[in-house]
C-alpha positions as CSV (number, residue, x, y, z in Angstrom):
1,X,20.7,-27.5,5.8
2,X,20.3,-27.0,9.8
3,X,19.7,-23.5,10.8
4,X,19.4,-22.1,14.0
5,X,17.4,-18.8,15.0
6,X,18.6,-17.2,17.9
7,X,17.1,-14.4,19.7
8,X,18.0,-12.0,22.1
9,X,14.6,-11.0,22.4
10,X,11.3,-13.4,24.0
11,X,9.7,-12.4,20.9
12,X,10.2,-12.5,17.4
13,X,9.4,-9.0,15.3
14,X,8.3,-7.8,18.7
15,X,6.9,-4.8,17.6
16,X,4.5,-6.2,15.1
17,X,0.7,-7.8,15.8
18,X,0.5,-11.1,17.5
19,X,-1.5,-12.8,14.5
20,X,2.2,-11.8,12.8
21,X,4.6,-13.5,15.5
22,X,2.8,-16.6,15.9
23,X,2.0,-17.1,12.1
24,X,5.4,-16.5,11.6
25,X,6.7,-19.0,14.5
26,X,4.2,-21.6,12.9
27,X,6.4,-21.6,9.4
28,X,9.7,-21.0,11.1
29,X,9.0,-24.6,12.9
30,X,7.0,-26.0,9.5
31,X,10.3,-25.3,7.7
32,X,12.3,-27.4,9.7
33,X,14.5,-23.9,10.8
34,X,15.5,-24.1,15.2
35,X,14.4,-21.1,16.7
36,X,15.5,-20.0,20.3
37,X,14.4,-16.8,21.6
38,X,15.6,-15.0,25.0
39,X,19.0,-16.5,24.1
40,X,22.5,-14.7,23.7
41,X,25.4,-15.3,22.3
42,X,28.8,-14.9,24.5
43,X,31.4,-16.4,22.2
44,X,32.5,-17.0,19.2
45,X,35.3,-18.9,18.4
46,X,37.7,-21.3,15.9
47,X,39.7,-24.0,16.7
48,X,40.9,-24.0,13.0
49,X,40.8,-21.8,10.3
50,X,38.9,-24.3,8.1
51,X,37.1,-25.9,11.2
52,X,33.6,-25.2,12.3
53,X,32.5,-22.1,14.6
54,X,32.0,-22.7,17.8
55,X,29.0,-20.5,18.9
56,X,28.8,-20.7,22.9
57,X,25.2,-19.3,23.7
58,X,22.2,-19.2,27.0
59,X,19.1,-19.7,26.4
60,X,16.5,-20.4,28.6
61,X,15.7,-23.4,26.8
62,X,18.8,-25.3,26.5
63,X,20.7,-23.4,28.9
64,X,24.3,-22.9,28.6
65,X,25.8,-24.7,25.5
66,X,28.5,-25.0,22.8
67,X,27.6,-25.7,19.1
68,X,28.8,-26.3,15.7
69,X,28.2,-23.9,12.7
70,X,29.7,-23.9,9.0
71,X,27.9,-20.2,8.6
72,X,27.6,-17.3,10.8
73,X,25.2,-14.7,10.3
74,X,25.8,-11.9,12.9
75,X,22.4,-9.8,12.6
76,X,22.4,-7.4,15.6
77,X,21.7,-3.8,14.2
78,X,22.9,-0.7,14.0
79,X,23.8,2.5,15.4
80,X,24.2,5.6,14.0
81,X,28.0,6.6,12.5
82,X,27.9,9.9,14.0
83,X,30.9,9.6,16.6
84,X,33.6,11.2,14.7
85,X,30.9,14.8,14.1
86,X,31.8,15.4,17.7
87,X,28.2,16.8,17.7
88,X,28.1,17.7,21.6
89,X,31.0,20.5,20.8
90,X,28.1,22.4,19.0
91,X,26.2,21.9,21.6
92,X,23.7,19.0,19.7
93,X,22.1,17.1,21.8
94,X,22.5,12.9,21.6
95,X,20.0,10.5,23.0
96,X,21.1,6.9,23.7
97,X,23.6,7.7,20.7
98,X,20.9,9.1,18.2
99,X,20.3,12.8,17.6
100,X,17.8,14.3,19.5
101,X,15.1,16.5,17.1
102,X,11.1,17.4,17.3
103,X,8.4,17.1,14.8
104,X,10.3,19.6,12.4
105,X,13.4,17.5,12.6
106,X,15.2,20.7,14.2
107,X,17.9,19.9,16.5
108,X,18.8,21.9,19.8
109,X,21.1,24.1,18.2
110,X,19.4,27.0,15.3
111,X,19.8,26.0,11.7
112,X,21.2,22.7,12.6
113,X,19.0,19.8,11.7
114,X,18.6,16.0,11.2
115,X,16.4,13.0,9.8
116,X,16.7,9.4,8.7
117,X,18.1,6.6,10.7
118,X,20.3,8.8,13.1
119,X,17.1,10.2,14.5
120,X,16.3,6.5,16.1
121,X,12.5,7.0,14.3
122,X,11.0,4.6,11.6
123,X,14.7,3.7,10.4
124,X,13.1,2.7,6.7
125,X,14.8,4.5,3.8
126,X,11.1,5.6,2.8
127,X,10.8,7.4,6.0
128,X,13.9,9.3,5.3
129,X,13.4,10.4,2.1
130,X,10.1,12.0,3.1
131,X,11.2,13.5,6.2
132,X,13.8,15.3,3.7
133,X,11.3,16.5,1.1
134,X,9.5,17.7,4.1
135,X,12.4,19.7,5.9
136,X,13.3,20.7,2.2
137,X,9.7,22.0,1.6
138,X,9.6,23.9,4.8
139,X,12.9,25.5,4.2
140,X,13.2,26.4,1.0
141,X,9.6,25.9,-0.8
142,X,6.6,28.1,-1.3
143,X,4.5,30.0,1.9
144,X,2.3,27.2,2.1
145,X,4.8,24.5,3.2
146,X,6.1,26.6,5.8
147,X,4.1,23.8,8.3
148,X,5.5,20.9,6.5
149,X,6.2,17.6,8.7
150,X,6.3,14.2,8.6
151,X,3.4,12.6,10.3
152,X,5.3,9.7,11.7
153,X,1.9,7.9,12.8
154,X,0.7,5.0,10.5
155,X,3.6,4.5,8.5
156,X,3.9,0.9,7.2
157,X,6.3,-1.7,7.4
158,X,6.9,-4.7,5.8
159,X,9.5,-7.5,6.3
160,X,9.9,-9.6,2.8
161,X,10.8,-12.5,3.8
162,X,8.7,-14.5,5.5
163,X,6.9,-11.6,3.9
164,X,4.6,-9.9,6.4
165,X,2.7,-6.3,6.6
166,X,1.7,-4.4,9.4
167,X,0.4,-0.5,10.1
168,X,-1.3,1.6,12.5
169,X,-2.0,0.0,16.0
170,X,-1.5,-3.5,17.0
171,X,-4.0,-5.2,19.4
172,X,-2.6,-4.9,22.4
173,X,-2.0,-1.6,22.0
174,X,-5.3,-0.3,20.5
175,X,-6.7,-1.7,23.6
176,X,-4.2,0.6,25.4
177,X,-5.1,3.5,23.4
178,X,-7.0,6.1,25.4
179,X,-8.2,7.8,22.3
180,X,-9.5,4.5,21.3
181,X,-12.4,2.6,23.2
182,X,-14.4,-0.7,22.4
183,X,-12.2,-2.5,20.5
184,X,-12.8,-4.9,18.0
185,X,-11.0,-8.3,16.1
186,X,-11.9,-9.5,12.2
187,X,-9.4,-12.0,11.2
188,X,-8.8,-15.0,8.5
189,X,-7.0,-17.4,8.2
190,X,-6.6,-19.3,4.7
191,X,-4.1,-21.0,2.2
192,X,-3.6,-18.9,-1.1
193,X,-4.6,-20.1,-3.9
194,X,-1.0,-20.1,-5.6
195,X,-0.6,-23.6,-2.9
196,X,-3.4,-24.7,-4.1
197,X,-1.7,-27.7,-6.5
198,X,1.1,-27.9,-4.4
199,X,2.4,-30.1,-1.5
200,X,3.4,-27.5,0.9
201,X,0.9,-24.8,2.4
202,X,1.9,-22.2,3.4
203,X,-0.7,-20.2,6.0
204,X,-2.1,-16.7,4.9
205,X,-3.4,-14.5,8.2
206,X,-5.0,-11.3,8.0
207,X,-5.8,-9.0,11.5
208,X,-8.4,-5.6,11.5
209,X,-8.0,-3.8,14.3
210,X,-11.2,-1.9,14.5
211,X,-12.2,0.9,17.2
212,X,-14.3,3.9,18.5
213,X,-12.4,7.0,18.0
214,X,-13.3,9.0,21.2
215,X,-12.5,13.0,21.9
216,X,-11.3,14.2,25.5
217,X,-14.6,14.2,27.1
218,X,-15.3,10.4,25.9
219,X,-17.6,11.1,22.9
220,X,-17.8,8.9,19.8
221,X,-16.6,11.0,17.3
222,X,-15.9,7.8,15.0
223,X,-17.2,4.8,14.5
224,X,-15.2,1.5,14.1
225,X,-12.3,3.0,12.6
226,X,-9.7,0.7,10.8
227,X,-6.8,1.5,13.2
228,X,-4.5,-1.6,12.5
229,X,-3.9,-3.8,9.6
230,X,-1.6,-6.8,9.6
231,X,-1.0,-9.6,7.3
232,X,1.4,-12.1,6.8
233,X,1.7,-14.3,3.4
234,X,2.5,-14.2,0.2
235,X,2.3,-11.1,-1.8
236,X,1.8,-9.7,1.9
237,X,4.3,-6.4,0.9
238,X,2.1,-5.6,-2.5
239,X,-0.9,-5.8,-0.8
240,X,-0.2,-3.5,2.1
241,X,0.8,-0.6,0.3
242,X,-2.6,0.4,-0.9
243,X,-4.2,-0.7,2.1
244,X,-2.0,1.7,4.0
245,X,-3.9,4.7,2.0
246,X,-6.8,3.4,3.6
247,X,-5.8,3.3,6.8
248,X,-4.1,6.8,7.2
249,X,-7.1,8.3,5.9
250,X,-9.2,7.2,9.0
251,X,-11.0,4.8,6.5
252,X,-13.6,2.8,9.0
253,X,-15.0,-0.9,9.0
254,X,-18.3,0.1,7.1
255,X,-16.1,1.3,4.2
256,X,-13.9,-1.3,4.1
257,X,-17.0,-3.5,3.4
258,X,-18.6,-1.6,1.0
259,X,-15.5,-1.8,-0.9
260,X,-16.1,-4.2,-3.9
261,X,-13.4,-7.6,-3.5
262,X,-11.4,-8.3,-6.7
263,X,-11.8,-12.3,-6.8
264,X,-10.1,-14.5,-6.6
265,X,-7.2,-12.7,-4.7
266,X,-5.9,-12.9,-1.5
267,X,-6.4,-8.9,-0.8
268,X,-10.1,-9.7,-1.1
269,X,-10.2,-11.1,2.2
270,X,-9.7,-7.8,4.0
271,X,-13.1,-6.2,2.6
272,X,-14.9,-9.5,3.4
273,X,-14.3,-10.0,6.9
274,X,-17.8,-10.4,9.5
């Protein structure tokens, strides 16, 4: 089978670590798959209805051009359903078609509130469902939810196939971070040992993002603090769950490696890292 990637985008998973995007380009190409990224598609058409799809794209690496498929796969998003609620009558305000709400998920308007994908936040279904026992808490639960939220910081997310992890800050933007100062890399790179008896390898790649936490006058208030975690490999989506914990807490490099490593796995590798 021939299968072409194409992306609107320069990047792939753009908002995940670079270790991610460029392991993940190295197995796109190792599987034989074309990938083309800042590409668009501008037509699609049939010359028959049993003939081929024409797919008429630009790309900056093969320019304009015209190609075969048998299969279309038309993955480009989605928006939130919420045109028919004629929500601006009652007065709710919309932002670049989402539904504009603060930390307590309260929209503009009293009593009216919303969470899940139509806020444009985190669209996982995980998210949603805790946003919701939070509003639900706050609303209609004991005095000492009236405070509940969703901390929307550090939430993981995984993609399963090529399957890949990633939460808290990546790199480039822990370096950005102004509550964040000497920043520091621990990778590995390594084949699991489920390839070990086989012909194909496919690469494992772990990433700790490790940093000073620093308070408004510029103070070390915590040393090298695990603020991003991202893998990519198998079993990557198992893994990252409990390593989220870890993360969220504030949980910093020295406790990482003090951490006894269950051998021989691949998860071992994240509280062995020098």
């Amino acid at each position: 089978t021939d299968t072409t990637i194409v992306s609107r985008s320069k990047e792939i998973l753009r908002t995940f670590d670079p270790v991610v995007k460029d392991t993940l380009r190295e197995e796109i190409k190792k599987e034989g798959l074309r990938l083309l990224t800042d590409a668009k598609v501008t037509s699609v058409t049939r010359d028959q209805p049993s003939g081929p799809l024409k797919v008429e794209f630009n790309s900056n690496e093969t320019g304009r051009s015209v190609e075969d498929f048998d299969i279309l796969i038309w993955a480009i998003g989605r928006r939130p359903n919420i045109d028919d609620l004629n929500l601006e009558a009652a007065g709710v305000t919309l932002a670049e078609g989402h539904i504009l709400v603060d930390e307590y998920q309260n929209t503009v308007v009293p009593n009216v509130y919303a969470l899940g994908d139509v806020c444009g936040k985190a669209q996982l279904t995980p998210v949603a469902i805790a946003a919701g026992r939070c509003l639900a808490n706050r609303l209609f639960g004991p005095p000492n939810f009236r405070d509940a939220k969703l901390d929307y910081s550090n939430i993981p997310t995984v993609v399963f196939h090529g399957t890949c992890g990633t939460v808290g800050l990546t790199e480039p933007q822990a370096r950005e971070n102004a509550n964040f100062t000497n920043v520091k890399i621990y990778t590995s790179r390594f084949t699991n040992m489920y390839y070990a008896m086989t012909e194909r390898k496919q690469v494992t790649s772990y990433k700790l993002v490790v940093a000073d936490k620093i308070d408004e006058s510029g103070n070390v208030v915590k040393q090298e603090q695990v603020v991003g975690l991202h893998i990519i490999g198998r079993d990557s989506a198992e893994i990252l769950q409990g390593f989220a914990v870890a993360v969220k807490m504030g949980a910093t490099k020295s406790q990482f490696d003090e951490t006894v490593a269950l051998h021989p796995t691949a998860a071992e590798e994240l509280v062995t890292m020098r």
